[in-house]
C-alpha positions as CSV (number, residue, x, y, z in Angstrom):
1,X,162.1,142.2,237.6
2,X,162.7,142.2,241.4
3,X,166.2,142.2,242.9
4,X,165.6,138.8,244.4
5,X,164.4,137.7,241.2
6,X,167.8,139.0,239.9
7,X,169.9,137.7,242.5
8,X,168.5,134.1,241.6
9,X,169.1,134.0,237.8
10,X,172.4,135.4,238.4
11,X,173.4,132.4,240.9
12,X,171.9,129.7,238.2
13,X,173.4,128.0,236.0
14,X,175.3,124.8,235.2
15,X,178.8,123.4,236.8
16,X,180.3,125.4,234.4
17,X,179.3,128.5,235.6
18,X,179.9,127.5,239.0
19,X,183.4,126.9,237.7
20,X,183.3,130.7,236.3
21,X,182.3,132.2,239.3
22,X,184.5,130.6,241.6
23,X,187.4,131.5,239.4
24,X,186.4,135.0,239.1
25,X,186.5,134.9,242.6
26,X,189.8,133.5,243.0
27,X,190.8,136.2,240.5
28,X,189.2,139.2,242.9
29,X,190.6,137.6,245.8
30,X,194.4,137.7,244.8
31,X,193.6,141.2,243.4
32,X,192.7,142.0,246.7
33,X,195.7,140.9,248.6
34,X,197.8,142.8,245.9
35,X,196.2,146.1,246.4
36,X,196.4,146.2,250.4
37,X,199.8,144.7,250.5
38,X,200.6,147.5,248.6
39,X,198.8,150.4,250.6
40,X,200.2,148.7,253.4
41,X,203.2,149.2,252.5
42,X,202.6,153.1,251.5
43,X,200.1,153.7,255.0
44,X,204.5,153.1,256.4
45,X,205.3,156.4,258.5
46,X,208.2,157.9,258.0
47,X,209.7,158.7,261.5
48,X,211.2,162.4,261.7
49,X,214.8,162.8,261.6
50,X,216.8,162.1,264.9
51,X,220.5,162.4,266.0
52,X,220.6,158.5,265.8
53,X,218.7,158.3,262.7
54,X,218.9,160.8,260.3
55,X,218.3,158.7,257.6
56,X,214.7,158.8,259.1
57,X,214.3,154.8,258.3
58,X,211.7,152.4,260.3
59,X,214.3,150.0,261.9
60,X,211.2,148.6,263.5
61,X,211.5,146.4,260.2
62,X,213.7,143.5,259.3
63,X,213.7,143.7,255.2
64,X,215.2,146.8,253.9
65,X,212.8,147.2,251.4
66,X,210.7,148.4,254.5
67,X,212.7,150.4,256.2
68,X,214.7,152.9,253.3
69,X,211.3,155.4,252.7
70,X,213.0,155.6,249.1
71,X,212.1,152.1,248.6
72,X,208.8,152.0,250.0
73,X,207.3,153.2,246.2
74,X,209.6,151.1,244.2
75,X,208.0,148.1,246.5
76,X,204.3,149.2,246.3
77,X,204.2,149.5,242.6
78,X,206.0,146.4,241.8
79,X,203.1,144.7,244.1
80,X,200.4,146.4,242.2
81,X,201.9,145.3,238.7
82,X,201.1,141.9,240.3
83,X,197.9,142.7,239.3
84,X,198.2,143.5,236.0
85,X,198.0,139.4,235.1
86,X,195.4,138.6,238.0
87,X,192.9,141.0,235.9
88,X,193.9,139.2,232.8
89,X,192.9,135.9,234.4
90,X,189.9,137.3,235.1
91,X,189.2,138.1,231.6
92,X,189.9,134.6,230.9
93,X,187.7,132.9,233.1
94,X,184.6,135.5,232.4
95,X,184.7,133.5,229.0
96,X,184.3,130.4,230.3
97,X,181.4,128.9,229.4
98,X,180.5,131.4,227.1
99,X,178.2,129.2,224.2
100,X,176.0,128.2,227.5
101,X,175.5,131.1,229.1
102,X,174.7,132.5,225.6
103,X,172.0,129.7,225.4
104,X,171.0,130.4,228.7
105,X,170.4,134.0,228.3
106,X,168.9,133.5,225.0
107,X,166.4,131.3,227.5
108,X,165.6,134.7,229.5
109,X,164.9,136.7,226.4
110,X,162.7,133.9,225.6
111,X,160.6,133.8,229.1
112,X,159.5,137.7,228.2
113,X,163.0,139.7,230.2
114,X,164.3,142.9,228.0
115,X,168.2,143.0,226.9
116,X,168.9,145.6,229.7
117,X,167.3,142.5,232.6
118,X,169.6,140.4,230.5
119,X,172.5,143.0,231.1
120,X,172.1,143.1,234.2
121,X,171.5,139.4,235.2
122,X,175.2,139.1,233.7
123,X,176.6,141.9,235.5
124,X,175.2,140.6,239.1
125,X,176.6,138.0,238.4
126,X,180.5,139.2,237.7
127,X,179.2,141.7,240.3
128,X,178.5,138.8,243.5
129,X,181.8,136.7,242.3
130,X,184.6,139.8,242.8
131,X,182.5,141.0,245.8
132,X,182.9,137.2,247.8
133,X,185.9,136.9,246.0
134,X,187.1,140.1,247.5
135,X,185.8,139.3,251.0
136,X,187.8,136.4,251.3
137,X,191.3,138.4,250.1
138,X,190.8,141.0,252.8
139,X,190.0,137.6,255.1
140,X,192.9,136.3,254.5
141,X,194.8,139.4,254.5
142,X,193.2,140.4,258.2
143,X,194.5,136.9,259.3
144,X,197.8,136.8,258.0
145,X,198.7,140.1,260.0
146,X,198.0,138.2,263.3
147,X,200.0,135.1,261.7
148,X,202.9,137.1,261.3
149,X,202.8,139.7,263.8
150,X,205.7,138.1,265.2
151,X,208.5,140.4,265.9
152,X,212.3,138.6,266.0
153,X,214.5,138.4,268.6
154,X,215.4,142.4,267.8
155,X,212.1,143.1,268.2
156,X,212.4,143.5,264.4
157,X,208.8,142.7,262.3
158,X,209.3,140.8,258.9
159,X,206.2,142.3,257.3
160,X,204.2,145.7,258.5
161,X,201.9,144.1,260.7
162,X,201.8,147.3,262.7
163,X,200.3,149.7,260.1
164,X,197.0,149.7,258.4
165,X,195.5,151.7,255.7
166,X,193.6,154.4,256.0
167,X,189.8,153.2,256.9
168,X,188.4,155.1,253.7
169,X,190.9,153.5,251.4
170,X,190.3,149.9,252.9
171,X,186.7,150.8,251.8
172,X,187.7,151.5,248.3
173,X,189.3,149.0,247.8
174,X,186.6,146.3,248.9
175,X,183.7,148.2,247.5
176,X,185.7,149.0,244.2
177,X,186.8,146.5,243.1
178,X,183.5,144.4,243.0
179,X,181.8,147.5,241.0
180,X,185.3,148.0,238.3
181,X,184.4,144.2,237.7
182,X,180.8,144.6,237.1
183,X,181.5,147.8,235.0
184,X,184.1,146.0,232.8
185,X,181.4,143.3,232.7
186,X,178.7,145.4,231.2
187,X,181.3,147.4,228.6
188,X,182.2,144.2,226.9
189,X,178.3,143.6,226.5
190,X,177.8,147.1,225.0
191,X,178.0,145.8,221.7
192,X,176.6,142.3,222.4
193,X,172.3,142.1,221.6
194,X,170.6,139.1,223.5
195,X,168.1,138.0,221.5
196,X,166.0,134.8,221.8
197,X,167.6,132.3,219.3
198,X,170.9,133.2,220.7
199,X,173.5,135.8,221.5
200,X,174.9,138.5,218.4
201,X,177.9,140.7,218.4
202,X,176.7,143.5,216.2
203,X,180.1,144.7,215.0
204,X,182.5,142.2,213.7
205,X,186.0,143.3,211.7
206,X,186.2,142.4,208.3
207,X,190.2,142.8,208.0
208,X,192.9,142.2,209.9
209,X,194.3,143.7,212.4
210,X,197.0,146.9,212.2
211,X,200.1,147.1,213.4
212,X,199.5,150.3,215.6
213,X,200.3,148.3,219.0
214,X,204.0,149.1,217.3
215,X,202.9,153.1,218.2
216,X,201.9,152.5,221.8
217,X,205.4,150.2,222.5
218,X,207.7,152.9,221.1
219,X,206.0,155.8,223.4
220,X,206.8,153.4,226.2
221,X,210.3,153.0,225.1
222,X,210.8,157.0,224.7
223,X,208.9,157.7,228.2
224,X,211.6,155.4,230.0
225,X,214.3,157.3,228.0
226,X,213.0,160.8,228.8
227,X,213.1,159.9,232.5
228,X,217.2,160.7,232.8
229,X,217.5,163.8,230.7
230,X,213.8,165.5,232.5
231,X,215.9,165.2,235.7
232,X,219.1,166.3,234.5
233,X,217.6,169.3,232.7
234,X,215.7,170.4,236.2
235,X,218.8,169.8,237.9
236,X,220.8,171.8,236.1
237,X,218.4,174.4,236.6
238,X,218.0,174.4,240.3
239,X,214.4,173.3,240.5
240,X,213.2,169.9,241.7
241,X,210.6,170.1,239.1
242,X,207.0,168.3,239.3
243,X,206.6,165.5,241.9
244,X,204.2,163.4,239.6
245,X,206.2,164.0,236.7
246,X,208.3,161.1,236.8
247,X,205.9,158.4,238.3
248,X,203.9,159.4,235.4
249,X,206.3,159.0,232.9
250,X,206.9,155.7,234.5
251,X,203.5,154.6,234.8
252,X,202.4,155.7,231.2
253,X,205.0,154.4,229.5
254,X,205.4,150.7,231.4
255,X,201.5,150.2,230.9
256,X,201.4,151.7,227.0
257,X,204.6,149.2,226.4
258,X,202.8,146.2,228.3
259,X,199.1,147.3,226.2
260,X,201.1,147.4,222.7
261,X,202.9,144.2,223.3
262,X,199.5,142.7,224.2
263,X,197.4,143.8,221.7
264,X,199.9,143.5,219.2
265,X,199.4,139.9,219.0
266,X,196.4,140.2,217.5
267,X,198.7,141.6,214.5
268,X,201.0,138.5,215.4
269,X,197.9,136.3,215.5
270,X,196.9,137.7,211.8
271,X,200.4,137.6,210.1
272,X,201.3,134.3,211.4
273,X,198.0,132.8,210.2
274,X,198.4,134.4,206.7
275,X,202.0,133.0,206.4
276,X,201.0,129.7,207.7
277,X,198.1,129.9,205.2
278,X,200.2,130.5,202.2
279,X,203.1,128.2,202.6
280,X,201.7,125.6,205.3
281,X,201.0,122.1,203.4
282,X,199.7,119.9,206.3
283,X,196.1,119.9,207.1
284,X,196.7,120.6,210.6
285,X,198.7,123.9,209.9
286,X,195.7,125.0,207.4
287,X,193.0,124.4,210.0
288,X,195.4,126.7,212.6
289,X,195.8,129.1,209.7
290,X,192.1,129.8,209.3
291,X,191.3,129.8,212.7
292,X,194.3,132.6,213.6
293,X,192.7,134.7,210.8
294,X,189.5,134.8,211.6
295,X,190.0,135.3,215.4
296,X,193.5,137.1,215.2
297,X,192.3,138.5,218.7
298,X,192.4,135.4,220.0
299,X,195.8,135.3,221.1
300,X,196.2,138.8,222.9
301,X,193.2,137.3,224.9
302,X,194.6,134.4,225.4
303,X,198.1,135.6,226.3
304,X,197.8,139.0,227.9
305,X,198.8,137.8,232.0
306,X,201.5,135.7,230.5
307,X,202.8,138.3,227.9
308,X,202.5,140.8,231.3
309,X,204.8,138.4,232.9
310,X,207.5,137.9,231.0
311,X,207.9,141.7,230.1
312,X,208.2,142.3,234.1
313,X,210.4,139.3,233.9
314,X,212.7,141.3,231.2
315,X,212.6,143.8,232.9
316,X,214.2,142.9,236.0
317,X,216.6,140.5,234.7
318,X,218.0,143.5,232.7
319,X,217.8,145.8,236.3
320,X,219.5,142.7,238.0
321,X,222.3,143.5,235.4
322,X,222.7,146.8,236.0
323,X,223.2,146.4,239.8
324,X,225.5,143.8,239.0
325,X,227.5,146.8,237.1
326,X,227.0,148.4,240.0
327,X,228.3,146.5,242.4
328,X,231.5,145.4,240.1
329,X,232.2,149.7,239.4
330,X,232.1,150.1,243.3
331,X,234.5,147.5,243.3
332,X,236.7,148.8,240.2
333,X,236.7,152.2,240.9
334,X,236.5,152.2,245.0
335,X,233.6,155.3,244.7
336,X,231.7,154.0,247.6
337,X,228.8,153.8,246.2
338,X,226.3,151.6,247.9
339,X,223.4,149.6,247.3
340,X,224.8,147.0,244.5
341,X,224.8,144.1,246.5
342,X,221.9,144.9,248.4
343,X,219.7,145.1,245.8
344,X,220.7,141.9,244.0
345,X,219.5,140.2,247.3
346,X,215.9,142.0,247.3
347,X,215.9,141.4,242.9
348,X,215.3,137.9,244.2
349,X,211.7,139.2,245.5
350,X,211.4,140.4,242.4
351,X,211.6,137.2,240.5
352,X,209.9,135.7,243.1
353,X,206.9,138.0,242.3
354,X,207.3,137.5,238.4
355,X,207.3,133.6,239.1
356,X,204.1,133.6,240.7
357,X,202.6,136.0,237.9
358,X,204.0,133.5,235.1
359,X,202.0,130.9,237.6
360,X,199.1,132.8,237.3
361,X,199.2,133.1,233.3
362,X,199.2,129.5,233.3
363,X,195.9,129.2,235.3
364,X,194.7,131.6,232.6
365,X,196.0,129.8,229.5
366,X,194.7,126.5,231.0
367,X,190.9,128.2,231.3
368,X,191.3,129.7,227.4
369,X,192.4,126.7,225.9
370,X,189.7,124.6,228.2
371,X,186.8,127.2,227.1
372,X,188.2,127.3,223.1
373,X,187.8,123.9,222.7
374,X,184.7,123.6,225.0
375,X,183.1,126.0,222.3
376,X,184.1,124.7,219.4
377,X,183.4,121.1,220.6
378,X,180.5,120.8,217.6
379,X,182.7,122.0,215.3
380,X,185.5,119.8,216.1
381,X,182.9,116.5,216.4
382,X,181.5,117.9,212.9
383,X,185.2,117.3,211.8
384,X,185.9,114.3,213.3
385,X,182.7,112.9,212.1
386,X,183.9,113.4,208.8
387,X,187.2,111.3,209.1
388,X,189.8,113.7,210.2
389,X,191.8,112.1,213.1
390,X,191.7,113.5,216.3
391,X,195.7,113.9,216.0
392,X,195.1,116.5,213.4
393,X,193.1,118.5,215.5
394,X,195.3,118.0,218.5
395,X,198.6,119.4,216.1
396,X,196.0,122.0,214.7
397,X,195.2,123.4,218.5
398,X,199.5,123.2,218.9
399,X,200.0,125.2,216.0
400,X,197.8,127.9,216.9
401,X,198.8,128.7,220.5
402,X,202.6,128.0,219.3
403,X,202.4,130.1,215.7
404,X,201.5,133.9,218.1
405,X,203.0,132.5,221.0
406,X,206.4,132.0,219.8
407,X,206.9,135.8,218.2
408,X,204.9,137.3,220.7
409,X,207.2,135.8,224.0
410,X,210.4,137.4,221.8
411,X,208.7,140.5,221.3
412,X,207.8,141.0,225.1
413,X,211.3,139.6,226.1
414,X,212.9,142.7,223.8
415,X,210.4,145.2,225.6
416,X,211.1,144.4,228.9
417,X,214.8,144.7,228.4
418,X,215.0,147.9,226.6
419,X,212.4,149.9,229.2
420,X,215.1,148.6,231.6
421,X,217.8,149.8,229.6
422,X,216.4,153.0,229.0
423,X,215.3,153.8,232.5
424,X,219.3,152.7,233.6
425,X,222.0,153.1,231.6
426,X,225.6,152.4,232.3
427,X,227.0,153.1,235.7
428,X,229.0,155.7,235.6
429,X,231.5,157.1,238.8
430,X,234.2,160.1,238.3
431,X,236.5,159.4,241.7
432,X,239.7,161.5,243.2
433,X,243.1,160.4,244.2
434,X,245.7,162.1,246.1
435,X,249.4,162.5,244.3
436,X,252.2,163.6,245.9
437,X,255.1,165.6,243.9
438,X,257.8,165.0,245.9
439,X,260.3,162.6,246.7
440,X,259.6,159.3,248.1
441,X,261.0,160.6,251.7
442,X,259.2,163.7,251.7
443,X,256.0,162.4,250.9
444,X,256.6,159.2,253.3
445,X,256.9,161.9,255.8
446,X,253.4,162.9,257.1
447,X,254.7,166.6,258.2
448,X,255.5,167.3,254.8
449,X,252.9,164.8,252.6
450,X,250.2,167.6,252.9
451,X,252.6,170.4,251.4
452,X,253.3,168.1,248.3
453,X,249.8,166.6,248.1
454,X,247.5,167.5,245.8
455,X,244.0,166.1,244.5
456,X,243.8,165.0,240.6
457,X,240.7,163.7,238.8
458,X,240.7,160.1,237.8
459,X,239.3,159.3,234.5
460,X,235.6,158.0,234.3
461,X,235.0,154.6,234.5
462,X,231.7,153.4,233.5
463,X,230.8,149.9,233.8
464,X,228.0,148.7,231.4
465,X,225.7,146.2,232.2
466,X,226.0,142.9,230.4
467,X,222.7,141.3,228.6
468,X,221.2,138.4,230.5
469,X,221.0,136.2,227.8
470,X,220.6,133.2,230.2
471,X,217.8,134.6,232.5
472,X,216.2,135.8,229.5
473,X,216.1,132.6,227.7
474,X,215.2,131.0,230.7
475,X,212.2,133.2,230.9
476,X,211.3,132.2,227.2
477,X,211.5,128.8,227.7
478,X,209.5,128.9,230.6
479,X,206.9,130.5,229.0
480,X,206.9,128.3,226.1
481,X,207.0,125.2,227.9
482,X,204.0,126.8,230.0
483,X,201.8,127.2,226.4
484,X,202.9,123.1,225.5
485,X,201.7,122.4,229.4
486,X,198.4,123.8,229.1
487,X,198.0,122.8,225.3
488,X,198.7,119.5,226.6
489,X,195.4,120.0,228.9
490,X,193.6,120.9,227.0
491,X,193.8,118.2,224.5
492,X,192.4,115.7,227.5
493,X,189.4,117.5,227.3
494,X,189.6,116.9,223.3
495,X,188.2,113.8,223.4
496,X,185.0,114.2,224.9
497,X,184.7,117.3,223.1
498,X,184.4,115.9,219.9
499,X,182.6,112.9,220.8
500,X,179.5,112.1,217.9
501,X,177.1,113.3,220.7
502,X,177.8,116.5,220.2
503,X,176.5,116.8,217.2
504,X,173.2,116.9,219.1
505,X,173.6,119.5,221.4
506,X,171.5,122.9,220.8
């Protein structure tokens, strides 16, 4: 099969695919602007140290989060967690679709092409989406730096305008990404045959899931714990010990907490649907029941960006917290430390960030629930056909995105918080006063103060952080009312779904 030849079957296809494609490209394109904001903001010299500025900070910059170097990784990585639910909308919308683009590979196998063409044709296809979809992020990227390369009146920039990444990265980036999405297309076909009469999985579980995602949250947990005493111990030894030690433990343990809390709703999915099963009376609880256990999967598809988002949204609500202790120990105590106040203003970037995250999980929840019930649609008319009421299936489609959803949202809310806990505990601050042991004329005096003066060693006073029980239910509600949004949807595209029509359709 010739490349052309290639090129064409991957661009055919039905408005549904064109829907897929330009999603997946919306998906690459927002991926795109995440990773070079964030090399941007590492390609930011750090100026050598001066008499004027020792602290060796870019005061060419307006937000401080540009300026400290200290900050500059804190800022990066929190822009490339951004991508963590762009890449689970992705997944979502390469499922869009799916029954038709299984009939209409099924339609290739039948013309004479071989499973590998087949392969392919679906991999060029993923392939040409993140590659226009990551043209147009580094577009709009290249134009926003002459947008707002606008210095203030201090000659101050807002954003880094002035600094690019290295060339070779830039060309990572835009020929990478493209090629990670076209390799993560052909893995999730490695055990898929394409055969003419239709598409087979060739492995399919026969029990439910396990609850090992429990395993991979708790070595997330202990990572952000082992953060505090692995510097301490090389402090106390004189050494600064290994420079990737602690990004790694950081890393590892934020993305093995946010994979367990995904893929354990899968084990959600199952349990729930068992429970349901047993003591659920109402048809539309049994039909959810039946259809959580024998896709418990299901859910951590469907729920992987917006589980991502709340646990970043957990997260900082409980780091909020702690530089709220912060700033109210500097206060108490009068240790001069710095930074409390500060940071509270640049957490509002923060949930700025996780806002637009929980924005994009929505986009993702509205394409799963879209593409369940586009699939199912002879099913459903099969049902409806038989005299169950629409209704029914409407509560039936509730119950299973509420049943996982509900547990799973609690769960990610408790692991955000405690790999914020564990990473900072209580602030603590040991401070010094001056007593005099004289009398009140003699140490009024300031000739003879200093000869009765001596410095005693105030008791510790730790302030610990309170739990944000309002931002945190906030953050659960929002979710929630996000899954009843998109449910609600979905369920317009119910109708014609189930219509008697469909009954027909091969």
């Amino acid at each position: 099969m010739s490349p052309s030849t290639l090129v064409r079957l991957a661009l055919a296809g039905t408005r549904t695919d064109t829907v897929r494609v330009a999603l997946t490209a919306l998906s690459a394109a927002l991926a795109t602007l995440a990773a070079l904001a964030a090399l941007t903001v590492l390609a930011i010299p750090t100026p050598p140290a001066t008499d004027g500025n020792g602290n060796r900070w870019s005061q060419q910059y307006a937000n401080q989060l540009l300026v400290e170097p200290g900050l500059r990784g804190g800022t990066a990585f929190a822009l490339l967690l951004l991508m963590i639910p762009v890449l689970a909308l992705a997944g979502q919308c390469a499922r869009l679709g799916a029954p038709a683009r299984d009939r209409r590979l099924a339609a290739f196998r039948l013309a004479g092409a071989t499973p590998g063409q087949v392969t392919r044709i679906a991999v060029l296809e993923t392939g040409l989406a993140s590659l226009l979809g990551t043209l147009a992020g580094a577009s709009v990227y290249f134009a926003g730096r002459e947008l707002f390369d606008r210095p203030d009146a201090r000659g101050r920039l807002v954003l880094p305008t002035d600094v690019l990444p290295p060339a070779g990265v830039l060309a990572a980036v835009l020929a990478g990404l493209p090629v990670v999405a076209a390799l993560a297309t052909a893995l999730m076909l490695r055990r898929v045959s394409t055969t003419p009469f239709g598409v087979l999985r060739t492995h399919r579980r026969e029990r439910g899931p396990r609850p090992w995602a429990g395993v991979l949250i708790g070595a997330g947990l202990v990572a952000f714990l082992a953060v505090g005493p692995v510097t301490r111990w090389y402090v106390r030894r004189g050494a600064d010990g290994p420079s990737w030690l602690v990004p790694a433990l950081l890393v590892g343990g934020g993305l093995a907490a946010m994979i367990g809390v995904v893929v354990g709703t899968g084990w959600i999915s199952w349990m729930a649907g068992r429970t349901m099963h047993r003591y659920a009376r109402g048809p539309a609880a049994l039909l959810a029941a039946r259809r959580l256990m024998a896709d418990p999967w299901a859910g951590s598809r469907t729920f992987a960006a917006l589980l991502a988002a709340v646990l970043l949204g957990a997260g900082a609500a409980g780091l909020r917290e702690y530089f709220v202790a912060s700033a109210e120990l500097s206060r108490r105590a009068g240790s001069g430390l710095v930074g409390g106040d500060f940071y509270l203003r640049t957490m509002d970037l923060v949930d700025l960030a996780v806002a637009v995250a929980m924005l994009v999980a929505a986009g993702g929840l509205v394409v799963a629930v879209v593409e369940g019930i586009t699939a199912r649609r002879r099913a459903y008319a099969a049902l409806v056909a038989t005299g169950v009421p629409r209704s029914t299936l409407g509560r039936s489609i509730a119950w299973q995105s509420l049943a996982p959803a509900v547990p799973a949202v609690a769960v990610a809310l408790a692991v955000g918080l405690l790999l914020a806990r564990g990473l900072f505990r209580a602030p603590t601050a040991i401070h010094y006063d001056e007593v005099c042991d004289a009398t009140a004329q003699l140490c009024a005096d300031p000739a003879t103060r200093a000869r009765y003066t001596r410095v005693v060693e105030m008791p510790e006073v730790t302030v610990p952080p309170d739990v944000p029980l309002e931002q945190l239910a906030l953050l659960g509600a929002g979710a929630l009312a996000g899954v009843l949004v998109t449910v609600g949807v979905g369920l317009l595209f119910l109708r014609a779904g189930t219509a008697v029509e469909e009954l027909r359709a091969t």
